[in-house]
HTML snippet that shows the backbone in 3Dmol.js (N, CA, C, O; Angstrom):
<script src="https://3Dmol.org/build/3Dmol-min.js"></script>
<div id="view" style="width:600px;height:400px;position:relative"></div>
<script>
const pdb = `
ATOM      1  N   UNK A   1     152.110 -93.805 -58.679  1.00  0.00           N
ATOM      2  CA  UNK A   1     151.443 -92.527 -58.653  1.00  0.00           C
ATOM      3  C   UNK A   1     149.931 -92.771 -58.617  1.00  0.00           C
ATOM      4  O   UNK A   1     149.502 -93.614 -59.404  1.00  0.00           O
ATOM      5  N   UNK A   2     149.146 -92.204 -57.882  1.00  0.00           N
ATOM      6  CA  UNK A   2     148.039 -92.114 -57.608  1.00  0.00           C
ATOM      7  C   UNK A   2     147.095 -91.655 -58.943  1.00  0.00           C
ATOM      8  O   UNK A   2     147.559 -90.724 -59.600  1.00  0.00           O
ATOM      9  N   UNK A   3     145.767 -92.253 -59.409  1.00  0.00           N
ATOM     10  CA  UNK A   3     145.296 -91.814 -60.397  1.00  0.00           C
ATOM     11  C   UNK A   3     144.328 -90.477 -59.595  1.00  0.00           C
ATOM     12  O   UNK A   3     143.949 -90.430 -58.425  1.00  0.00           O
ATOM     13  N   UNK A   4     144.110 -89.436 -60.749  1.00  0.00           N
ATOM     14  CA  UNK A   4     143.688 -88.366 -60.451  1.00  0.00           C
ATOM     15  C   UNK A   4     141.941 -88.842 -59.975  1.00  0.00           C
ATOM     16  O   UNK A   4     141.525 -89.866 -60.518  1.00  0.00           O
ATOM     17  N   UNK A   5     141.149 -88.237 -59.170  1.00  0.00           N
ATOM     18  CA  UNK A   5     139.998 -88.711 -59.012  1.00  0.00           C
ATOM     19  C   UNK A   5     138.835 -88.748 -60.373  1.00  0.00           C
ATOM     20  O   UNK A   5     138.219 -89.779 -60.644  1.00  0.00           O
ATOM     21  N   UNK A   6     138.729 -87.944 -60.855  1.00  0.00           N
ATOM     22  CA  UNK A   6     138.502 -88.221 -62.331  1.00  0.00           C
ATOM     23  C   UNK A   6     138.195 -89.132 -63.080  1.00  0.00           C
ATOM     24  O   UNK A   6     137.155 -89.571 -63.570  1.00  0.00           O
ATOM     25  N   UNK A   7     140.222 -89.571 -63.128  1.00  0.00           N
ATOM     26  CA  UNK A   7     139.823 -90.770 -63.829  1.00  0.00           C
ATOM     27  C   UNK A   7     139.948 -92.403 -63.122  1.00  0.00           C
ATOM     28  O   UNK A   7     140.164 -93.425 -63.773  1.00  0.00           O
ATOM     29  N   UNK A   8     139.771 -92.328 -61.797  1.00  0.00           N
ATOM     30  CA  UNK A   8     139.451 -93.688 -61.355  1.00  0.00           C
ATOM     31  C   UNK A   8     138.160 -94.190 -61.673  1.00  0.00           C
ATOM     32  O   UNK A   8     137.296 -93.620 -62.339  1.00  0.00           O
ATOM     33  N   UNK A   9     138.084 -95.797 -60.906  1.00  0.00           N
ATOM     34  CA  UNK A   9     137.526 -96.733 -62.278  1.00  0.00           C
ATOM     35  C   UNK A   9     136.052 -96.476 -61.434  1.00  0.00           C
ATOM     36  O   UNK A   9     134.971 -96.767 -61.945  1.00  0.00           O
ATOM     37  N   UNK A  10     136.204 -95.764 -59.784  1.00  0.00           N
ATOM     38  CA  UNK A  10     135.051 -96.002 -58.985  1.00  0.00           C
ATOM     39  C   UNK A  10     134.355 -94.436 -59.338  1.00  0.00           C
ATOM     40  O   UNK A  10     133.255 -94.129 -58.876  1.00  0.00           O
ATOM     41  N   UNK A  11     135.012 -93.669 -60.061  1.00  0.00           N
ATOM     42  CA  UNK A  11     134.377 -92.409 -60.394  1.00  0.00           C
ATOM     43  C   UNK A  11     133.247 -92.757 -60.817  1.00  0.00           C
ATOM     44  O   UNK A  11     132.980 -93.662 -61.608  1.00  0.00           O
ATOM     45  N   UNK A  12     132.270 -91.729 -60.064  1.00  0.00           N
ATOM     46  CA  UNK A  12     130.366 -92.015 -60.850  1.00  0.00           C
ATOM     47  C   UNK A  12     130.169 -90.707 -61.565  1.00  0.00           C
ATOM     48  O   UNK A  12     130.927 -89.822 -61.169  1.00  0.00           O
ATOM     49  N   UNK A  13     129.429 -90.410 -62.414  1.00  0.00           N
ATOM     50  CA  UNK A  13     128.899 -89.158 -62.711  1.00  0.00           C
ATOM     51  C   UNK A  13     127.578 -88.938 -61.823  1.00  0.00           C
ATOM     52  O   UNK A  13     126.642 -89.684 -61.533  1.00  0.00           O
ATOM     53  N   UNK A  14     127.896 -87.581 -61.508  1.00  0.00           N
ATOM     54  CA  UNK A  14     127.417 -87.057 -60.148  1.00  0.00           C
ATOM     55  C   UNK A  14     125.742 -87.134 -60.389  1.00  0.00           C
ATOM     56  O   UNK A  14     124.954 -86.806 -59.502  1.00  0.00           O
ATOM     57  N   UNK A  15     125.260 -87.684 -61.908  1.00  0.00           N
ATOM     58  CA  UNK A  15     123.822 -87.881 -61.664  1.00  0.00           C
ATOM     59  C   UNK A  15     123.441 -89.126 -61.767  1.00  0.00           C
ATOM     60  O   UNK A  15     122.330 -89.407 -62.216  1.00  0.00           O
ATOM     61  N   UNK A  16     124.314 -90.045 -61.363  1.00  0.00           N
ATOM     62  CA  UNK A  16     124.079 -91.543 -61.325  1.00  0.00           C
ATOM     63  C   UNK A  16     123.870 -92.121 -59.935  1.00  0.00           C
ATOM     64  O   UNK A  16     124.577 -91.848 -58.965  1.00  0.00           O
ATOM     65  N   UNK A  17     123.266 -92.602 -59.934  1.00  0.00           N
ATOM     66  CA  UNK A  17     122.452 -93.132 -58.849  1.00  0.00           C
ATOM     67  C   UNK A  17     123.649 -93.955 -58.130  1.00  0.00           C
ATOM     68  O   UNK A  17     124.440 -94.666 -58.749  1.00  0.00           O
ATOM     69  N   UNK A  18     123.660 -93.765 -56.834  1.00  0.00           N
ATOM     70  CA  UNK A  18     125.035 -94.400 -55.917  1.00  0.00           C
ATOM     71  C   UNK A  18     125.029 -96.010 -56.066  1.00  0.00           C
ATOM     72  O   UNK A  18     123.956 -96.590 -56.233  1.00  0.00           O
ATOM     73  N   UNK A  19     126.442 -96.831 -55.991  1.00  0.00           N
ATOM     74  CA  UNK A  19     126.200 -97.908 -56.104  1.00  0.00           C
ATOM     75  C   UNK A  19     125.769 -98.730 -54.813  1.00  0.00           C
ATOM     76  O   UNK A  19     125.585 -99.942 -54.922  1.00  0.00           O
ATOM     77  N   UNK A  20     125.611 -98.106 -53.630  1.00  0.00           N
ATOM     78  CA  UNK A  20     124.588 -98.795 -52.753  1.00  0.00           C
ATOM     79  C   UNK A  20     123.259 -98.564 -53.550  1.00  0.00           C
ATOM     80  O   UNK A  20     122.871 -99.660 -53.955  1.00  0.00           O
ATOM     81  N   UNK A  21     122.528 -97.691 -53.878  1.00  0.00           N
ATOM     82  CA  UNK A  21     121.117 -97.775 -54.050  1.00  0.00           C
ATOM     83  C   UNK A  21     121.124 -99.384 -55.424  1.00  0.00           C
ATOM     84  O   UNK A  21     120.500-100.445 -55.423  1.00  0.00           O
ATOM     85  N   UNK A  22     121.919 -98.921 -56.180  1.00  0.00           N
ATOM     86  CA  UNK A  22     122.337 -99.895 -57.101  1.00  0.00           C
ATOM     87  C   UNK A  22     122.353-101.625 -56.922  1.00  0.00           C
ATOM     88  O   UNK A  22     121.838-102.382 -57.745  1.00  0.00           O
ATOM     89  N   UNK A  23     122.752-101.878 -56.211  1.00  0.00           N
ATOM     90  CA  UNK A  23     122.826-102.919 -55.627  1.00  0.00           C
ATOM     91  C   UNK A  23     121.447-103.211 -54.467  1.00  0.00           C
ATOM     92  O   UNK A  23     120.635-104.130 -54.581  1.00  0.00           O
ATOM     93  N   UNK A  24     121.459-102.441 -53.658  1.00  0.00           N
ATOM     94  CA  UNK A  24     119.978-102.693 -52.997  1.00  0.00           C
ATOM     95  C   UNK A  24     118.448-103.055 -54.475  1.00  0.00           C
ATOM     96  O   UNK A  24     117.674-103.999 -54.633  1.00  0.00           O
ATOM     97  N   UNK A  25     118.613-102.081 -55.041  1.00  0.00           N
ATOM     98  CA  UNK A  25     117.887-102.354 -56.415  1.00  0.00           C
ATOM     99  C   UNK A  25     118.256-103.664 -56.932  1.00  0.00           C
ATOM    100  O   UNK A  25     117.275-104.240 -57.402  1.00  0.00           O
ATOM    101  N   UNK A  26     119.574-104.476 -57.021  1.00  0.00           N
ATOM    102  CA  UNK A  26     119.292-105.551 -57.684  1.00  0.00           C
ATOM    103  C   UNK A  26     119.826-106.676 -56.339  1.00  0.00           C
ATOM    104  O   UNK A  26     120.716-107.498 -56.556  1.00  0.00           O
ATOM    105  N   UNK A  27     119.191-106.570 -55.065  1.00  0.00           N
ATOM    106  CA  UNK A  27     118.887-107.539 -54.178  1.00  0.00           C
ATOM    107  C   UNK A  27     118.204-108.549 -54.645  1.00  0.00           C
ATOM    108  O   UNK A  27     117.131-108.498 -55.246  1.00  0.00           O
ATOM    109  N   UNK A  28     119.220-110.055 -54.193  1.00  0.00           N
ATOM    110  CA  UNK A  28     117.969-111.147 -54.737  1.00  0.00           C
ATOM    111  C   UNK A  28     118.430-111.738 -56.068  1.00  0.00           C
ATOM    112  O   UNK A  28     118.151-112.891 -56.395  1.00  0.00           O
ATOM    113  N   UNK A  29     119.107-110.948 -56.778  1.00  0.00           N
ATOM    114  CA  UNK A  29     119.183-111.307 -58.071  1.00  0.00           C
ATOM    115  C   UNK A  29     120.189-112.749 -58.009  1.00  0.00           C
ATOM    116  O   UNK A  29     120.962-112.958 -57.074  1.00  0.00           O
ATOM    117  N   UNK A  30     120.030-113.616 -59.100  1.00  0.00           N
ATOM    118  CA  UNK A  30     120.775-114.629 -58.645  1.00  0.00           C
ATOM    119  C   UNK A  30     121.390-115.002 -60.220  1.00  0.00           C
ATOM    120  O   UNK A  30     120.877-115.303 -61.297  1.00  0.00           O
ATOM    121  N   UNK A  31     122.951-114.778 -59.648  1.00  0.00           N
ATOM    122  CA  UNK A  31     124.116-114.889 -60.892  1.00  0.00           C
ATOM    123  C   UNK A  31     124.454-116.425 -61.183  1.00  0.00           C
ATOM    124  O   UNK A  31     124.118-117.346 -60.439  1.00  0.00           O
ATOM    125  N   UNK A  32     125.052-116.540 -62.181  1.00  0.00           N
ATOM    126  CA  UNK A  32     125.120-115.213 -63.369  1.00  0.00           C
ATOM    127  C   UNK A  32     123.759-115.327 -63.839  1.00  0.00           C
ATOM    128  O   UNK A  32     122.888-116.197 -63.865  1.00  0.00           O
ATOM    129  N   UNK A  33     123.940-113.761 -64.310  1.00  0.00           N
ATOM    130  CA  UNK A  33     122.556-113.562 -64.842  1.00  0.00           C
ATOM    131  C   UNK A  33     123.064-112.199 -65.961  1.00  0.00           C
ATOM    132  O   UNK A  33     124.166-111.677 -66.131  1.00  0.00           O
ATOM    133  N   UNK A  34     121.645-111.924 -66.620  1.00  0.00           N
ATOM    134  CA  UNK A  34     121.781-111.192 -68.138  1.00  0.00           C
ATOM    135  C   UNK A  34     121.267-109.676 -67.637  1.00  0.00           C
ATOM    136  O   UNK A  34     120.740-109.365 -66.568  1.00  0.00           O
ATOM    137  N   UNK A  35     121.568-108.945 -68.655  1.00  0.00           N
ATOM    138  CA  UNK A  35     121.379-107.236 -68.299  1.00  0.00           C
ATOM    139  C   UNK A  35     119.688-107.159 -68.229  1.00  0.00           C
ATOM    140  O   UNK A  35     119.069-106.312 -67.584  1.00  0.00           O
ATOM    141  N   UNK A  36     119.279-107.888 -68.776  1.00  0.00           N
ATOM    142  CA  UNK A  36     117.960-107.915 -69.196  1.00  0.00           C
ATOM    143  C   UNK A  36     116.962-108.261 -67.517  1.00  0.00           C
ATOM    144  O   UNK A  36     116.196-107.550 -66.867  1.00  0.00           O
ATOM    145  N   UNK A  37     117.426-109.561 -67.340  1.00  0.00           N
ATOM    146  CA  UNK A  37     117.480-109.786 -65.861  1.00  0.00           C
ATOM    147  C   UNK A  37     117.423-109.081 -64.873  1.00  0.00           C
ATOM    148  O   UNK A  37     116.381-108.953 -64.229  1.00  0.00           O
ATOM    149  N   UNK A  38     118.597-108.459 -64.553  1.00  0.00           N
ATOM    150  CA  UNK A  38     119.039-107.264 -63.764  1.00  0.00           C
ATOM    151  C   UNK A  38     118.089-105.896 -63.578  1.00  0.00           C
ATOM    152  O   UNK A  38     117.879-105.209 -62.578  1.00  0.00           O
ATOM    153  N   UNK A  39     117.487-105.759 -65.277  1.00  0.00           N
ATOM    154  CA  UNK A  39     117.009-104.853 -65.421  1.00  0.00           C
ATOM    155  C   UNK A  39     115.577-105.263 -64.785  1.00  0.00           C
ATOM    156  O   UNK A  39     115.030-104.394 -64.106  1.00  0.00           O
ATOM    157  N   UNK A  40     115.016-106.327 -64.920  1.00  0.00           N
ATOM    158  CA  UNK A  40     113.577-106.783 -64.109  1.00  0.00           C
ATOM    159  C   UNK A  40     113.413-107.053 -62.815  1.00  0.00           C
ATOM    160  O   UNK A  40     112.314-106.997 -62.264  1.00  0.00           O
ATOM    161  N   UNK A  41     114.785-107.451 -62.077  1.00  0.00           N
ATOM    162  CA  UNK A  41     114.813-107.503 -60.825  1.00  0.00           C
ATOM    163  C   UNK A  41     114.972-106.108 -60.495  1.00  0.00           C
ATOM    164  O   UNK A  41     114.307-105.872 -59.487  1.00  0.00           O
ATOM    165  N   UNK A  42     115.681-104.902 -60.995  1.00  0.00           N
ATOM    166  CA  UNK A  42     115.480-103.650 -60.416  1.00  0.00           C
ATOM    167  C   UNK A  42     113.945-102.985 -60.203  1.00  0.00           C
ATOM    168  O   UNK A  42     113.530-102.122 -59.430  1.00  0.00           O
ATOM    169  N   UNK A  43     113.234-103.871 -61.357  1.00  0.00           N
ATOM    170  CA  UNK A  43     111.967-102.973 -61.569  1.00  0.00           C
ATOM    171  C   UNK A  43     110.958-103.443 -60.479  1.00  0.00           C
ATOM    172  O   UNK A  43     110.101-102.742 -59.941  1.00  0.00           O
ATOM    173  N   UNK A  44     111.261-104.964 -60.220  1.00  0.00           N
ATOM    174  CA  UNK A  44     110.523-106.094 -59.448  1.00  0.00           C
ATOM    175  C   UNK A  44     110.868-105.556 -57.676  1.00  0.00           C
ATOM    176  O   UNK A  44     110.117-105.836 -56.742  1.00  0.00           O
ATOM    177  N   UNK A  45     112.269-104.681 -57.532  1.00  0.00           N
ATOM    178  CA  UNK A  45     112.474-104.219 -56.115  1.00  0.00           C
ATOM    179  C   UNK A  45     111.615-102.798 -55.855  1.00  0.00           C
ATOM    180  O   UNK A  45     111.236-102.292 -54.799  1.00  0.00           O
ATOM    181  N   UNK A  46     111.509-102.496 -56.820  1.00  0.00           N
ATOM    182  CA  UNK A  46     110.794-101.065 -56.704  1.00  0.00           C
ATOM    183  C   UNK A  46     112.208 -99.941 -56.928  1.00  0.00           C
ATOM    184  O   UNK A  46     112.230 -98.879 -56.306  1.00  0.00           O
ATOM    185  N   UNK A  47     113.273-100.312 -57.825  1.00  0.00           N
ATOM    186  CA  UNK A  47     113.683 -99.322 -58.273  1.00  0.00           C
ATOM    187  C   UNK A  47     113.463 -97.795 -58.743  1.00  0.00           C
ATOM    188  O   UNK A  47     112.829 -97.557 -59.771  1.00  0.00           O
ATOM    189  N   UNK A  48     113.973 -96.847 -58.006  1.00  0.00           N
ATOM    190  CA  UNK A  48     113.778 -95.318 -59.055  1.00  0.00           C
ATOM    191  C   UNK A  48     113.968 -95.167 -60.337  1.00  0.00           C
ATOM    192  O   UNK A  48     115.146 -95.421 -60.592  1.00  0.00           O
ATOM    193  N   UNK A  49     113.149 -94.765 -61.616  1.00  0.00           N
ATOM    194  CA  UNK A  49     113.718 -94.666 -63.221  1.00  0.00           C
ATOM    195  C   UNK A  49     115.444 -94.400 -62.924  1.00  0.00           C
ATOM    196  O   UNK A  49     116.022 -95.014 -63.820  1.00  0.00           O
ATOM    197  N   UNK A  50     116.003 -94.032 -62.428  1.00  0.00           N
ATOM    198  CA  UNK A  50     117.553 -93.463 -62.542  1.00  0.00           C
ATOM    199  C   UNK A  50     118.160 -94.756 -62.580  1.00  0.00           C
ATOM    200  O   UNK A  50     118.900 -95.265 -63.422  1.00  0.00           O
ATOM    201  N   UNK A  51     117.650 -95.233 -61.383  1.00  0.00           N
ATOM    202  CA  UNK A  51     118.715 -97.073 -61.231  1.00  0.00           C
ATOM    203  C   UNK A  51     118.558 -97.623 -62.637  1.00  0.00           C
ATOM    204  O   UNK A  51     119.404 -97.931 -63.477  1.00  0.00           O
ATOM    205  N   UNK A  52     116.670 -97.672 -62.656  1.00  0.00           N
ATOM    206  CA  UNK A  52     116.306 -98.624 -63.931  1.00  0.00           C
ATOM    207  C   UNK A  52     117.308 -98.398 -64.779  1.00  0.00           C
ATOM    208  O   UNK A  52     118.096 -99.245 -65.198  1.00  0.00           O
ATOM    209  N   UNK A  53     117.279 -97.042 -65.087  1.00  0.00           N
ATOM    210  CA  UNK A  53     117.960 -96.565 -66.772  1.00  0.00           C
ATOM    211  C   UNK A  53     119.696 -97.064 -66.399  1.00  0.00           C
ATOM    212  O   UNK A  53     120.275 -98.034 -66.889  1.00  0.00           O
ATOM    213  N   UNK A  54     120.097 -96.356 -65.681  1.00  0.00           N
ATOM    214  CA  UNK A  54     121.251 -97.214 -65.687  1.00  0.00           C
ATOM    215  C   UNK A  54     121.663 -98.373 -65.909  1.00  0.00           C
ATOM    216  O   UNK A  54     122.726 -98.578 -66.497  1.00  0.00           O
ATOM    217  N   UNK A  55     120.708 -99.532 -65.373  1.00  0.00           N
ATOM    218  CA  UNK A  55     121.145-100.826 -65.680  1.00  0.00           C
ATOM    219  C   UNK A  55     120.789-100.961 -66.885  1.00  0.00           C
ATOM    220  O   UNK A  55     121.669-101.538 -67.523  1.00  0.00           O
ATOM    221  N   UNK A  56     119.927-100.701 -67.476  1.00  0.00           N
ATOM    222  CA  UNK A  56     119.443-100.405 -68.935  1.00  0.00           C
ATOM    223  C   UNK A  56     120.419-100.387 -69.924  1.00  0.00           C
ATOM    224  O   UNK A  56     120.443-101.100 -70.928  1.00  0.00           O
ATOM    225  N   UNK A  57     121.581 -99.160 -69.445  1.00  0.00           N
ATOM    226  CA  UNK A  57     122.723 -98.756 -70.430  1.00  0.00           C
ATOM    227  C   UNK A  57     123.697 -99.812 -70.090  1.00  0.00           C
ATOM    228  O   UNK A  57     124.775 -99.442 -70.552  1.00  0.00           O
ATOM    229  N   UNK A  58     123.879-101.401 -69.269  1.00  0.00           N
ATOM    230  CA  UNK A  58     124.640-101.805 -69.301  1.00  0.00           C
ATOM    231  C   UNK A  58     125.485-102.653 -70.741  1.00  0.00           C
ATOM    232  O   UNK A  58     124.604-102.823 -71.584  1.00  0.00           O
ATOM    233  N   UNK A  59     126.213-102.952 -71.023  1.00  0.00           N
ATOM    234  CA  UNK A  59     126.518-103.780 -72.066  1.00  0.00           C
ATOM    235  C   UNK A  59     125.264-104.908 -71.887  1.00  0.00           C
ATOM    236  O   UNK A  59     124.649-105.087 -70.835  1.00  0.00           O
ATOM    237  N   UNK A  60     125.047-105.571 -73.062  1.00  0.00           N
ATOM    238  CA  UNK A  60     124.181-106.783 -72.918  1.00  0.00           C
ATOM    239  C   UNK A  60     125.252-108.000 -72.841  1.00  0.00           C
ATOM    240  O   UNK A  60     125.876-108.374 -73.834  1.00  0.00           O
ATOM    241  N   UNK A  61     125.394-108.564 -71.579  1.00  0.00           N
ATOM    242  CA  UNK A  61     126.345-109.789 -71.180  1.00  0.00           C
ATOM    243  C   UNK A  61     125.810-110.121 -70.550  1.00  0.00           C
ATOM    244  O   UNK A  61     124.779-109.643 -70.077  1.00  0.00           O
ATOM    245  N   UNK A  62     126.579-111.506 -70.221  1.00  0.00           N
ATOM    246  CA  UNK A  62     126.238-112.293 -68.505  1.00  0.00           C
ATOM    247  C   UNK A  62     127.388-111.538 -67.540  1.00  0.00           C
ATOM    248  O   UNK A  62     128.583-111.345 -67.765  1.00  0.00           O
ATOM    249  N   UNK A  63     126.472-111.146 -66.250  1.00  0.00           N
ATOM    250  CA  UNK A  63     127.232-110.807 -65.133  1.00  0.00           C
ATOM    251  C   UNK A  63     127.524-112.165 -64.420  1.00  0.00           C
ATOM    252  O   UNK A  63     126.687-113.063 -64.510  1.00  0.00           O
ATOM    253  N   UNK A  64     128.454-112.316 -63.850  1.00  0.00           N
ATOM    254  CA  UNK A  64     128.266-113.047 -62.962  1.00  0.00           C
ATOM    255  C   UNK A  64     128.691-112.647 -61.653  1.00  0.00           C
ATOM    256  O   UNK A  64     129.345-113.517 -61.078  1.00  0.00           O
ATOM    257  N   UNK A  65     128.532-111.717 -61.095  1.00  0.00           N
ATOM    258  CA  UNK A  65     128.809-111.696 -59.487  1.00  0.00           C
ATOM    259  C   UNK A  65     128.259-109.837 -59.596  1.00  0.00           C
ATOM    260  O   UNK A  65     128.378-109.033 -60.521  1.00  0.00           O
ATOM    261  N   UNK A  66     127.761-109.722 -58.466  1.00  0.00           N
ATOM    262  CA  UNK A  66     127.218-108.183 -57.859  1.00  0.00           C
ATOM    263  C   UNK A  66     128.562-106.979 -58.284  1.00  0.00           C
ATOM    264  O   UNK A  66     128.428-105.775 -58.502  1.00  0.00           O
ATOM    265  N   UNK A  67     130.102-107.982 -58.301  1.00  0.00           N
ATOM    266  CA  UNK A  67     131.301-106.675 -58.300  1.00  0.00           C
ATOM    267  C   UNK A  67     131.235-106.477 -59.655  1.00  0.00           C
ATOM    268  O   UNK A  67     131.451-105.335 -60.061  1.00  0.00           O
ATOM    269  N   UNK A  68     130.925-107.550 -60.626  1.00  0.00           N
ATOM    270  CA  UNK A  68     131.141-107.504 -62.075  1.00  0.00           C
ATOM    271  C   UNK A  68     129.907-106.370 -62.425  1.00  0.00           C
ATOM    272  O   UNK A  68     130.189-105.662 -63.392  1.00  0.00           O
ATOM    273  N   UNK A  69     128.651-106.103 -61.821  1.00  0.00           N
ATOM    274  CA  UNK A  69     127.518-105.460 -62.140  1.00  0.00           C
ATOM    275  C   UNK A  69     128.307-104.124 -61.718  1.00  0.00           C
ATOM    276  O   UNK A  69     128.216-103.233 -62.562  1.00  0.00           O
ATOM    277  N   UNK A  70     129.065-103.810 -60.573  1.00  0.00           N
ATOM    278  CA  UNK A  70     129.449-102.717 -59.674  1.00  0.00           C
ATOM    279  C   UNK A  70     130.487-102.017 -60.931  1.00  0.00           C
ATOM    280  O   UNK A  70     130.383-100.947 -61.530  1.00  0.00           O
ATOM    281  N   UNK A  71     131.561-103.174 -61.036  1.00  0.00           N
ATOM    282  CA  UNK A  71     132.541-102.241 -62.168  1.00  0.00           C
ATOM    283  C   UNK A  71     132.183-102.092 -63.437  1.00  0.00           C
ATOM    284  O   UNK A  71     132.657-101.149 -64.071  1.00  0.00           O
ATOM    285  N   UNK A  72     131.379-102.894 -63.977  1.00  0.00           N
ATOM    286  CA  UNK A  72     130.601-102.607 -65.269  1.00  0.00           C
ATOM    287  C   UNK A  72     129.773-100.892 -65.261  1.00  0.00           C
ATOM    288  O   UNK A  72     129.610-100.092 -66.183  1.00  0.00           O
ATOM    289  N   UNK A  73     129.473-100.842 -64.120  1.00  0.00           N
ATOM    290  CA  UNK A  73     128.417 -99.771 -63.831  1.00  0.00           C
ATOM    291  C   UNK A  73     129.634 -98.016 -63.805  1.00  0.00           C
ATOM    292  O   UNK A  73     129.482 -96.895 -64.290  1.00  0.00           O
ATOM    293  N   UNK A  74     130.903 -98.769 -62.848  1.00  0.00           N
ATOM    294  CA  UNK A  74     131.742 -98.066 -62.949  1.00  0.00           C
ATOM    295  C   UNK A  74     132.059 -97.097 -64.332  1.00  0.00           C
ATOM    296  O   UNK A  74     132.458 -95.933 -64.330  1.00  0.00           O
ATOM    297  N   UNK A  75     131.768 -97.917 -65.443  1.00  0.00           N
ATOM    298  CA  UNK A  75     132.436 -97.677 -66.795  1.00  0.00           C
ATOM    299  C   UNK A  75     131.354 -97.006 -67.507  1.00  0.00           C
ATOM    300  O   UNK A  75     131.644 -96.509 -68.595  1.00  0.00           O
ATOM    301  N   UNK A  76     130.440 -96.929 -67.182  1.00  0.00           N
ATOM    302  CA  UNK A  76     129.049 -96.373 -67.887  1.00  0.00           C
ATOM    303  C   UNK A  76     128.547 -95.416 -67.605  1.00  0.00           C
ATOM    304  O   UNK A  76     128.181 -95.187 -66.452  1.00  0.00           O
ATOM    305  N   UNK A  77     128.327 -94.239 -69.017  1.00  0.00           N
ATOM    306  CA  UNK A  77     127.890 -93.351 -68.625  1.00  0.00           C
ATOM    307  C   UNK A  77     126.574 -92.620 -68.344  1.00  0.00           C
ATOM    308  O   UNK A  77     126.586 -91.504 -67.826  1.00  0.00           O
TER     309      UNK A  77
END
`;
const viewer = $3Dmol.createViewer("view");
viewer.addModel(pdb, "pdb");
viewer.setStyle({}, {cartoon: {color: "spectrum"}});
viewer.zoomTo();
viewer.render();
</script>
């Protein structure tokens, strides 16, 4: 059975910044790397405050790959 759109894992809240801009924002970045990281390479691309803050609210871990940043991001509100 199909999950309702809702609650799939790629659901964004509709004021979160898309995960293309997301990823264009952390172009360059080179894994694994820390939230902290992530968060300076967004600022270092010329990120919008929306991306910034988002990566901001990530858990503090090591990412290691752009999908792990993507579904992490998935889960955050």
């Amino acid at each position: 059975m199909a999950q309702h759109p809702a609650h799939a894992q790629t659901h964004r809240h509709l004021d979160q910044p898309s995960p293309i801009d997301v990823q264009k924002a952390l172009g360059g970045a080179t894994y694994p790397t820390t939230r902290d990281k992530l968060v300076e390479t967004a600022r270092g691309n010329g990120a919008d405050q929306e991306v910034v803050a988002l990566v901001r609210r990530l858990p503090d871990k090591n990412y290691d790959s752009p999908a792990a940043v993507s579904k992490q991001i998935s889960r955050t509100p």
